[in-house]
N, C-alpha and C positions, 0 to 999 in steps of 0.2 A: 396265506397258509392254505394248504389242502383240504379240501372235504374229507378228504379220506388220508390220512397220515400211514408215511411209510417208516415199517417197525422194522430194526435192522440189531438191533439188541437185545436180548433173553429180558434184561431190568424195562426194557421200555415195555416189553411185550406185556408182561406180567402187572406191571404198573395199567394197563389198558382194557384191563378184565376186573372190571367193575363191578361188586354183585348188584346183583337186579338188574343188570344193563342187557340189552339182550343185541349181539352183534353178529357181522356177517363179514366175514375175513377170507381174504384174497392169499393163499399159499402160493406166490408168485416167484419170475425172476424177469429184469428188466428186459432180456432179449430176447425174454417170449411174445412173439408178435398178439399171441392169444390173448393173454394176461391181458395188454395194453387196454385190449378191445373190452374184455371183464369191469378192468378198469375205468373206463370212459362211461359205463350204465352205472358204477356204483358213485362216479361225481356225483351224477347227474342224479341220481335217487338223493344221496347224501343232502342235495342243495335244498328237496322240497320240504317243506313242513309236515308232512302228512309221514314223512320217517326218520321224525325227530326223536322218536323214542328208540332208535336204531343207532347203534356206534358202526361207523364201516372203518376195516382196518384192510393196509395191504403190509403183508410180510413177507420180507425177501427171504425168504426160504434157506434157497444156498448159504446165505449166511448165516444160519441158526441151525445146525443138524440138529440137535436137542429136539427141538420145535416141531424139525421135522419130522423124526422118529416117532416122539410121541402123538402125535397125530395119523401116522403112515401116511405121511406124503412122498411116494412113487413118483410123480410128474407135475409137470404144472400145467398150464393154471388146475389148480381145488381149490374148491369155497367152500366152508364149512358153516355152515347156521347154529349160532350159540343162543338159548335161551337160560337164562338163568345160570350161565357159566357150561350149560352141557347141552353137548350136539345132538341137534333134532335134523339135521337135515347137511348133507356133503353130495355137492358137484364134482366126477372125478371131467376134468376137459372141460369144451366150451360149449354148454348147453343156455342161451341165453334166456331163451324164453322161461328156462325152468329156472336160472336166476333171479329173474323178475318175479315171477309166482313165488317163488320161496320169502323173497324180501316183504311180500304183498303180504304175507298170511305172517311172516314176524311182526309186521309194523300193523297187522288189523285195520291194512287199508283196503275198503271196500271195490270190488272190482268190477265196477257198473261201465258200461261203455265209453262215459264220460272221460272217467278215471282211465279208462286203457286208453283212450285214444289220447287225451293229452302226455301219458304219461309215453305213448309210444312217438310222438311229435318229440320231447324232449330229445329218447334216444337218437331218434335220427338227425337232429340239428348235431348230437354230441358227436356224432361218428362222422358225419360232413366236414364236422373243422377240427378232426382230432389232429388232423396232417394239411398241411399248406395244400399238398397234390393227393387226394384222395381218390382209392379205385375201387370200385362195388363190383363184384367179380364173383364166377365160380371155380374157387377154389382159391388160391393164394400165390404170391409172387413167386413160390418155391416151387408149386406143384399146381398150375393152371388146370383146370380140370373140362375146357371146353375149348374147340378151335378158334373163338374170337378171344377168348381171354387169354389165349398162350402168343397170337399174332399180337394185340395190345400189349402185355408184359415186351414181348419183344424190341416193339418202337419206345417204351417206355425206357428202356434198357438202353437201346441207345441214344437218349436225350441225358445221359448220367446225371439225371434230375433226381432230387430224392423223393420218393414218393410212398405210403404205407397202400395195403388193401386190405377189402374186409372178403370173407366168406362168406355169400349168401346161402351158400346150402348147408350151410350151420345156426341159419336161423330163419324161419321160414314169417317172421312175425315182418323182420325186416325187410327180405326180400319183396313182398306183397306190400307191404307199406309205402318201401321207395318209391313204387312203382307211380301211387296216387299223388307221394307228397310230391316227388320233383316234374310230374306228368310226361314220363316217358317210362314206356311199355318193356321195355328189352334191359340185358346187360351184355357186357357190361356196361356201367356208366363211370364216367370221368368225373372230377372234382375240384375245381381250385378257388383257393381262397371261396371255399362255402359257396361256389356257385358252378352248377352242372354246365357242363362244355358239349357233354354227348357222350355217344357208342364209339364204337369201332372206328365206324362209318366216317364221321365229322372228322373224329383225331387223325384217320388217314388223310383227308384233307385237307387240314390246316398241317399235316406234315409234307404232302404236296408243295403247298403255295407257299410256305417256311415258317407261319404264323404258329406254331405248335411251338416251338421253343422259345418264342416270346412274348405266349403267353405263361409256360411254363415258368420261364425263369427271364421276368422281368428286365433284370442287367442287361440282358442282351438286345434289349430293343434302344 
């Protein structure tokens, strides 16, 4: 079962708003690439003890206009902070860092170095194996926002592997982080199965020598 339960019903919604419960709810839709990513730090929170006095909900939005009027949710991903059933705190997009900090000061978890650093180790193991082939990138598979990450999308594109990316310049907590946990400097960076392959650089070569597709997608070897 999920850390975090997806609410697709008005009776389930409503049945999940518990008094005294104080929650942080994901105004989503599956094909938000955003969402997923929102998604993957509230597991990850949900898992630890330290915000277990936290409910995290995700609600498909699309399918409760109700839900969504009365809130004015315009777009997705919003996250709205419930305390004591009324919002203290709405994310309109994907601002993670300020998800984290919001989650921090509901749950009255202390934010000593300790605490951030392990807590930012979580997120990053969660966004490495959110996808079999994952890409750390500026900007996104839709809209690459720098000449090595538009040349990657491209080789990427033609291995018709499936693959997600994350935005690094929509989180700077991340970007700076990666950089120490997986001990390389640049982006983008490659991902599969939870282990870095490289930049640009490497994937041009193993698409060279033909080894990029087999490691991509195993079958093939």
């Amino acid at each position: 079962m999920p850390n975090v339960p997806l609410i697709e019903s008005a009776e389930a919604y409503k049945a999940q708003f518990n008094s005294g419960t104080n929650h942080v709810v994901l105004y989503g839709a599956e094909w938000a690439d955003q969402c997923s990513q929102i998604l993957a730090i509230m597991e990850q929170l949900a898992k630890q003890d330290a915000y277990k006095s936290v409910k995290f909900l995700n609600v498909a939005v699309e399918e409760l206009p109700e839900i969504a009027q009365q809130h004015e949710i315009e777009a997705v991903p919003t996250v709205i902070c419930f305390q004591n059933q009324k919002a203290i705190h709405r994310i309109d997009g994907i601002d993670i860092a300020d998800l984290t900090n919001a989650c921090k000061t509901l749950a009255g978890v202390s934010n000593t170095e300790e605490t951030k650093s392990g807590s930012l180790e979580d997120r990053l193991k969660a966004l490495i194996n959110k996808a079999r082939v994952m890409i750390f990138m500026k900007g996104n598979r839709e809209a690459p926002k720098c000449g090595f990450s538009r040349t990657l999308i491209q080789i990427m594109n033609d291995t018709k592997v499936d693959y997600e990316t994350f935005d690094i310049l929509q989180d700077e907590e991340v970007r700076q982080g990666l950089k120490t946990f997986s001990d390389w400097p640049t982006y983008p960076q490659v991902y599969v199965d939870g282990e870095l392959q490289g930049g640009l650089d490497i994937i041009k070569e193993m698409q060279a020598s033909g080894e990029l597709l087999k490691v991509l997608n195993p079958e093939t070897k």
